[in-house]
N, C-alpha and C positions, 0 to 999 in steps of 0.2 A: 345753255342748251337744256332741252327738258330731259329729262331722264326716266325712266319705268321704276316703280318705288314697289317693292314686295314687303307686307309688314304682317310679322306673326306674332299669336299670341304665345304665351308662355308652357302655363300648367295645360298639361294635356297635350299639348300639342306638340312642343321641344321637348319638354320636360314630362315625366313622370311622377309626379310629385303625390300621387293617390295617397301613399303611405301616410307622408307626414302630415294631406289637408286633413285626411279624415280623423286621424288620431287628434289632433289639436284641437276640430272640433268636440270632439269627444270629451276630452279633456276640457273643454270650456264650459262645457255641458254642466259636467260632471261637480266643478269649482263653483256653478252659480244653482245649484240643482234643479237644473233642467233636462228636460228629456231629449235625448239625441233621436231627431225622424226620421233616420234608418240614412243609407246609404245614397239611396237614388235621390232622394230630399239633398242630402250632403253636396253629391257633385252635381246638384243643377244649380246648383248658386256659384261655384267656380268658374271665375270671369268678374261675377260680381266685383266693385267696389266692398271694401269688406263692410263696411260699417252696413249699405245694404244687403250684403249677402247676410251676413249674421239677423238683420234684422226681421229677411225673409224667414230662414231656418227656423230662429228662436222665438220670430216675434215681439211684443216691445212689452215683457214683463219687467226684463234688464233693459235701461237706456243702453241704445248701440253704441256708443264711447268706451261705457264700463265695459259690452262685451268686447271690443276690438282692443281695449287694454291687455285685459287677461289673453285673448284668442294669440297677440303678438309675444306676448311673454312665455306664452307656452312655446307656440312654435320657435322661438327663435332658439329656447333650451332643447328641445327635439333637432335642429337642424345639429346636422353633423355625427347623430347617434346614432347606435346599431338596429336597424328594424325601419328607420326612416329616413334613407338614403332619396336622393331626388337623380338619378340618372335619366341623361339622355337618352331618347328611343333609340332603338337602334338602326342605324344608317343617318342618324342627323347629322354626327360632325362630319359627315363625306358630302352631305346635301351642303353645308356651310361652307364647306373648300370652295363645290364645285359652284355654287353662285355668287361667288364673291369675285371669282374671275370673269364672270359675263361684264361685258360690255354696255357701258349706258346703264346699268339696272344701280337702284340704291336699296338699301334692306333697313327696316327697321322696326319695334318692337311694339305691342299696343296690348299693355296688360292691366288686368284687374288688381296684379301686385303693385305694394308702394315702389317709390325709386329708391330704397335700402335693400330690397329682395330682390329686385332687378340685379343691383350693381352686383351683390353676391354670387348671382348665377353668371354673368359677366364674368365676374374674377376668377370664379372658380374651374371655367372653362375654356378663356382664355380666348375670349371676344370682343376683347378692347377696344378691337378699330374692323372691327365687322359691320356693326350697325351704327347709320349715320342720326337715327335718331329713336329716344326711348321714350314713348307715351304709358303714362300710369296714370295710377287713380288720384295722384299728388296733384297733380297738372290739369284734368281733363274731369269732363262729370263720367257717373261709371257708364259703361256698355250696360245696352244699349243705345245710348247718345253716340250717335257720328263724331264728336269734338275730338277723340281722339288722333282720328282717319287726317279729319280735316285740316289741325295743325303739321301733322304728319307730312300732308301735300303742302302745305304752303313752305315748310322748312324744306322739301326736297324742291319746290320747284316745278310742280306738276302738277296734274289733272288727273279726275275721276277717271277717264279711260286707259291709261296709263298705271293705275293702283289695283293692285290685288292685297285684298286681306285673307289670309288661313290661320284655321282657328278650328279647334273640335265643340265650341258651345254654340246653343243657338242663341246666346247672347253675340256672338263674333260675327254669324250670320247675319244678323239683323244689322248689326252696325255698320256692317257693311257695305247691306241693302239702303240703310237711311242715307249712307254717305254717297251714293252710283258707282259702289266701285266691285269687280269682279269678288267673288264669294268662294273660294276653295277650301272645304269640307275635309277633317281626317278623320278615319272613321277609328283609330287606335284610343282614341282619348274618352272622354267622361259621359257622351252622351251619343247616343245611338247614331248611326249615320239616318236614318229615317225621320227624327226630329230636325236632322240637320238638312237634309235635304227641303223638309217642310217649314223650314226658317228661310228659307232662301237660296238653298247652296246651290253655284251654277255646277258646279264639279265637286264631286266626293274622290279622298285619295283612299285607295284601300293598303296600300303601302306607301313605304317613303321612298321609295326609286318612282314613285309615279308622280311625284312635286313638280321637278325638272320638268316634265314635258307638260302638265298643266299650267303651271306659268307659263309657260312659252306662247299655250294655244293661247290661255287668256289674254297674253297682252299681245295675240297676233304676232311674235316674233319669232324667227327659226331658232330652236335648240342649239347651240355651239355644237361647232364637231367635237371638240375636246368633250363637253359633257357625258 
């Protein structure tokens, strides 16, 4: 039987992760002495694939290998320290109860991280058997290529009408758009909801109590009572 597939991105969207991208990048900067382009440069490349985000930010003085080497060895000695914590928004583990109990829906994951940063954020919060499937930049070309969306639906079993992608980049828009699947916009994460809207988004969340009912309209089905 087909099922309704909801698949979010990560940074920005679940996660909070400002602290640590920006610092890392910083730091990768700083190791290969090049100059950091300020902040809004920083988070318009998260979503990226890194090796092309880096290569957007930095450019190609450094081959993008050498900076995804450093860029990964920084952040991984950053994760877990004081000042670069990655917390959930707030209200997301109550949004993750409450749609894991819908009916028919599958949930799954469509990120610019490798499948190492995933699995961490997984463990760490204790999402094991939440999401029936994880697309990264390991598997898939980066956003925005559709390839992500697309394998997505063929491992859940479902159609473009049926998938909603959310995302706070207007890399997650577009990909969304290339693949025909509804566009759900948060406006808490990296980039303005006004880009996002202008990337494609059918619906912008301006909180996270407003998910629930935008999936719902999206894929045409009634909200649970319990929700």
């Amino acid at each position: 039987m087909s099922t309704d597939l909801v698949l979010f991105d990560l940074d920005g969207t679940l996660l909070d992760s400002s602290r640590i991208i920006i610092g890392a990048q910083e730091l990768t900067a700083e190791a290969h002495g090049l100059p950091h382009p300020g902040l809004d440069r920083g988070f318009a490349v998260v979503g990226l694939s890194l090796d092309v985000a880096l290569a957007e930010l930095f450019g190609d003085a450094v081959p993008a290998p050498e900076l995804s080497a450093t860029y990964k060895s920084i952040f991984n000695g950053l994760r877990g320290t004081a000042g670069f914590e990655e917390p959930l928004f707030d209200g997301i583990p109550e949004l993750m109860t409450t749609l894991s109990r819908w009916p028919d829906m599958t949930m799954g994951i469509a990120t610019g991280k490798t499948l190492r940063g995933v699995e961490y954020v997984v463990e760490t919060y204790g999402w094991q058997t939440l999401f029936a499937m994880i697309q990264t930049a390991d598997n898939s070309p980066s956003k925005p290529h559709p390839g992500m969306i697309h394998q997505a639906m063929e491992i859940a079993g479902t159609r473009p009408g049926r998938t909603v992608m959310i995302g706070d980049s207007v890399h997650d828009m577009r990909m969304a758009k290339a693949a025909g699947v509804k566009a759900i916009a948060v406006s808490w994460g990296f980039q303005p909801a006004a880009m996002l809207i202008e990337a494609g988004a059918d619906l912008v969340a301006r909180d996270v109590s407003d998910l629930a009912p935008m999936i719902a309209a999206a894929l045409r089905r009634p909200v649970p009572a319990f929700a």
